[in-house]
N, C-alpha and C positions, 0 to 999 in steps of 0.2 A: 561424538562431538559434544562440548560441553557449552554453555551459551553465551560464555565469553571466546569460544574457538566460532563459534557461529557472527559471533560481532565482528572479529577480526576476518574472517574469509569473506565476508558479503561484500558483494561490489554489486554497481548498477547493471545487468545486462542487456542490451542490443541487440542482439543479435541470437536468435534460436533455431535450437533443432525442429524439423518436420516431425518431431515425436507427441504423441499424447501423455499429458502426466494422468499417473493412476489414481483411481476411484480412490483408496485408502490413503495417499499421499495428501491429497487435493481435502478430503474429509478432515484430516490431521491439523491443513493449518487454518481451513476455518473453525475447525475445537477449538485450537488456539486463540482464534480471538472470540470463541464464545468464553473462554474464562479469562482475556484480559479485565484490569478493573476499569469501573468506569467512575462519574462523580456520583456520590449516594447511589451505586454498585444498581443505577437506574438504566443500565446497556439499552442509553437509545439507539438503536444502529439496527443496520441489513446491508446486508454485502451481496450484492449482488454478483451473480459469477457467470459470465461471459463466454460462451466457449462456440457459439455462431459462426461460421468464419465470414457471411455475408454481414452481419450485426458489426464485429471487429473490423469490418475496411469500413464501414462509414464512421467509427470510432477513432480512425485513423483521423481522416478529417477537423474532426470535433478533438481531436488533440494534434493542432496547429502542424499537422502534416506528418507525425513521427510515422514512419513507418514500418516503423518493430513492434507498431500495438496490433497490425494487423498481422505479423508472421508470430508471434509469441500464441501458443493454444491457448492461452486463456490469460482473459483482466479479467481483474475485479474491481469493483464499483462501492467503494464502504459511502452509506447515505447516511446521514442522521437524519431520525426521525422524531426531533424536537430539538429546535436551532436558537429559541429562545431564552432556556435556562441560563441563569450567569450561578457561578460559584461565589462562595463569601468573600474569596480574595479576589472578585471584580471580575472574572476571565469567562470567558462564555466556555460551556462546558463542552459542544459538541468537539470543535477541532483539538482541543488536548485528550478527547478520549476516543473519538478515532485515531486519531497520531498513534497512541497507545497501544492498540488490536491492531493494526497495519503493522506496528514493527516487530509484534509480535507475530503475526502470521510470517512475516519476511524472514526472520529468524527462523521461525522452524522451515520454511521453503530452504533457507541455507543448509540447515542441518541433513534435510531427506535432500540435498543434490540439487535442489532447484537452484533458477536463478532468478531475480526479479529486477525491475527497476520502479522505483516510485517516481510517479507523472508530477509534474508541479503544471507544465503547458497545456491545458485544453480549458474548452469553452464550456460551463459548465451550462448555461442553458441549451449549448446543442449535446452536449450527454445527456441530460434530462429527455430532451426531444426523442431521441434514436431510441430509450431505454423505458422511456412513458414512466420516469420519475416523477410524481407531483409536484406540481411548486412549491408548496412547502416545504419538500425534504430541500434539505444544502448536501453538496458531494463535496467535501473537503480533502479526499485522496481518491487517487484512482495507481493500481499496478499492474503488470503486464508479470506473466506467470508461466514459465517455462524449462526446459532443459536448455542448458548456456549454449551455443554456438561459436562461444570467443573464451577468451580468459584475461581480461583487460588487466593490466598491470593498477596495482594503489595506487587510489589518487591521495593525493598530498595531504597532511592531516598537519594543522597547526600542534607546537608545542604544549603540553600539560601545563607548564607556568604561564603560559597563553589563554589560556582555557577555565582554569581555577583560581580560588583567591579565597582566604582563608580568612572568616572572622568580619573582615570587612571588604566591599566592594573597591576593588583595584582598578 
């Protein structure tokens, strides 16, 4: 699978198998976001990985009730570990370079067979709490990590002319 065949086949999953993913799988796509880039290639980040099942049902919770973060073997937890930095074009660097290593682990989860879904809903001070995150760190993603249990049809993808705009802002 090449990593535009991995963009095209990811979808969010719900729904997982009572399977464990493997040691080398699970190694693979936190590689991946150890060499995504980050700003001035300063990888503030730890990703914490998840694989408790009594830790995952109070995680359930703390992500406003879904209940496929407790069936899924394993979240993971990307922290930044300096939430301060702003980049020269104004944007604080932590959430565009977590974004970054998260989509890149998600890609490769697609390529080795996984499925994932990225959380947007949970409480990030009771993640902190359950996981003894420091206040300092910010959790700007959290995913759930598994083998699929469904095969949800494409969701709806706006048109490219939709989307782009050449030269100047449309």
């Amino acid at each position: 699978m090449d990593v535009f065949e991995a963009i095209t086949e990811r979808k969010s999953i719900r729904k997982y198998k009572n399977v464990a993913v493997e040691a080398e799988k699970l190694e693979k796509i936190l590689e991946s976001a150890r060499l995504a880039p980050s700003a001035a290639n300063r990888q503030e980040w730890k990703f914490l990985v998840v694989k408790d099942q009594e830790i995952r049902d109070k995680l359930v919770e703390a992500a406003n009730g879904q209940k496929f973060v407790g069936q899924a073997p394993i979240t993971i937890v990307a922290c930044s570990t300096e939430s301060e930095r702003i980049m020269p074009c104004g944007q604080r660097a932590y959430p565009v370079d977590l974004s970054i290593a998260v989509s890149f682990m998600i890609l490769e989860a697609t390529e080795l067979g996984l499925g994932t879904c990225w959380l947007g809903a949970y409480d990030e001070v009771k993640i902190k709490e359950i996981l003894s995150i420091p206040e300092n760190i910010r959790v700007p993603a959290i995913f759930t990590l598994g083998y699929a249990d469904e095969n949800p049809a494409p969701r709806p993808r706006k048109g490219i002319d939709n989307v782009v705009c050449y030269e100047k802002y449309q």
